[in-house]
N, C-alpha and C positions, 0 to 999 in steps of 0.2 A: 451797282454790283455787276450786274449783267451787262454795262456798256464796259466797265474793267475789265471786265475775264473775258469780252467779244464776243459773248452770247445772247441768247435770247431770251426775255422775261415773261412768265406768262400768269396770266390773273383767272381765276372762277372766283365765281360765287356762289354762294349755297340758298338753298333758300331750302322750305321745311319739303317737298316734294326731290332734293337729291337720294340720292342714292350712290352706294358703293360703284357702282359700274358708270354713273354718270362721269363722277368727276374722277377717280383713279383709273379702275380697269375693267371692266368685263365685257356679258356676251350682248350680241343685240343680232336683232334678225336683219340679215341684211340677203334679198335675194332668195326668200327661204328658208336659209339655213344661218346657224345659231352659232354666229362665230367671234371670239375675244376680239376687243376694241380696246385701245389704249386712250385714256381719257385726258382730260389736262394737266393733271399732276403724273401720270407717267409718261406720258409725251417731254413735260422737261424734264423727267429723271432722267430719259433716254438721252438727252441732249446737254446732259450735264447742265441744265439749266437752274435759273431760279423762276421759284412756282409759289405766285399771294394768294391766299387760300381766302376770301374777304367773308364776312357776317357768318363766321363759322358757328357760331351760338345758335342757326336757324336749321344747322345741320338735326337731324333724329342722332339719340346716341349710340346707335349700331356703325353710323355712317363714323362717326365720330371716333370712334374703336377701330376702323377701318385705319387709321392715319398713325398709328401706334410703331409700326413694322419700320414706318416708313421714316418715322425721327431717332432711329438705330445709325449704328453707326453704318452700316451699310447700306440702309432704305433699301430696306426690298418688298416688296409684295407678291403678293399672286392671283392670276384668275384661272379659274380651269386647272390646265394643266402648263399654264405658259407661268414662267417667274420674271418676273423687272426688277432689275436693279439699277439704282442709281450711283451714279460716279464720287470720287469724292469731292468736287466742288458742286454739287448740288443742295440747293439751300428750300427750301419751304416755309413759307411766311404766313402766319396766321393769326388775322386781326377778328373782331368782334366786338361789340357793343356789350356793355354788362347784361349777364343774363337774367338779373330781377327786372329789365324791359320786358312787355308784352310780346310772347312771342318766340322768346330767347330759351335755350336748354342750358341747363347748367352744365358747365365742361366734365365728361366723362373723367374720372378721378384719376385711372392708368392712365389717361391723354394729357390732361391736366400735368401730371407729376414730371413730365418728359421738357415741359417749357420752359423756356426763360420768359421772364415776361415785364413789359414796361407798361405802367400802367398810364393813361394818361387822360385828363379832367377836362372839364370846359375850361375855357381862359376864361381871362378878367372881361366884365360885361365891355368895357371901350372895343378894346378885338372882337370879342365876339359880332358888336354892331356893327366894325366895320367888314368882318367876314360876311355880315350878311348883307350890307350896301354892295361888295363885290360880287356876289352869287346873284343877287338883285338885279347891277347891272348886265353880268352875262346874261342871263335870262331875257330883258328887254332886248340886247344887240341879238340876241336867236333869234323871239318873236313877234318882236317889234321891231325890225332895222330900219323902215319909215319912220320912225321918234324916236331915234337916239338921244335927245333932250329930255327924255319922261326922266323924272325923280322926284326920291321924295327927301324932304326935309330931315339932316340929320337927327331934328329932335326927336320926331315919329320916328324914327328908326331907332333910337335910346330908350324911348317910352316900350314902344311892341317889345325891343330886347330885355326891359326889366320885368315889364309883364312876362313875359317866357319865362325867364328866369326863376322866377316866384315859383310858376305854376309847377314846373320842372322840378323844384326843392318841395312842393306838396304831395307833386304827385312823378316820381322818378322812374314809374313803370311805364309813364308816355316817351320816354325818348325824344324831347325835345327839343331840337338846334336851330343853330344860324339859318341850315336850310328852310324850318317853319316861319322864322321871322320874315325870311324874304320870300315867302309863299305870302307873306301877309301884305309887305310893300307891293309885290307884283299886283295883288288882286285891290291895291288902294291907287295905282295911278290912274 
């Protein structure tokens, strides 16, 4: 989208320590004094950009209430006494992991009611193993680029992916992916 329209794309992440002034807008001491800062989601409103808002579920739901103004047909916000609006090609993308994971808040219901939303599942265990063989071998060319021959045998990589799989369907507040299975390969080569 952002190389179509010739603009810039810009990503945060939230974790449970955001706050309204982190990622949107407000004050922060800079120099002493207590002056508005424009965060990453009004930095690309201001730039008619597109802004991924990612593990928005780790947001608190004050922060979360914050983002309401901003999926209006105008996106505006305010800090202080400054107001930001965004243009109308300004897009805001926001993904998260289910919130009955450990950890996750369930989407404020005014925030919630404002989206469209695509839900989407783990694939079939074949994908899955081989997403985690690829995350697997990224990981060794990081930190291991002297053994770029380390691997492991695709069956170990179908066995650990059905074991995940299992445990995942027992217990679905762990959050468990491709990326554990190839925490699991990494630490067996």
């Amino acid at each position: 989208w952002a190389r179509r329209h010739g603009t810039f794309a810009y990503y945060g992440l939230h974790d449970q320590g955001a706050t309204k002034s982190s990622m949107i807008a407000g004050f922060r001491m800079v120099g002493g004094n207590s002056i508005i800062v424009p965060g990453t989601v009004v930095t690309a409103m201001e730039n008619n950009s597109v802004c991924w808002v990612d593990e928005f579920t780790h947001a608190p739901k004050p922060v979360q209430s914050g983002y309401n103004t901003l999926t209006d047909r105008l996106h505006v916000t305010s800090a202080g006494n400054r107001v930001f609006q965004g243009g109308d090609d300004f897009r805001l993308v926001i993904s998260h992991n289910s919130a009955e994971f450990s950890g996750n808040e369930q989407l404020v219901p005014s925030f919630a009611s404002r989206l469209g939303a695509w839900y989407f599942d783990y694939p079939e265990i074949a994908t899955e193993a081989k997403i985690s063989q690829d995350i697997f071998a990224s990981e060794v060319a990081t930190h291991r680029p002297s053994r770029p021959e380390v691997s492991v045998p695709q069956s170990i990589t179908r066995y650990i992916t059905a074991y995940m799989r299992y445990y995942r369907s027992e217990a679905p507040m762990l959050g468990l992916s491709a990326r554990n299975v190839a925490i699991a390969l990494f630490n067996l080569k």
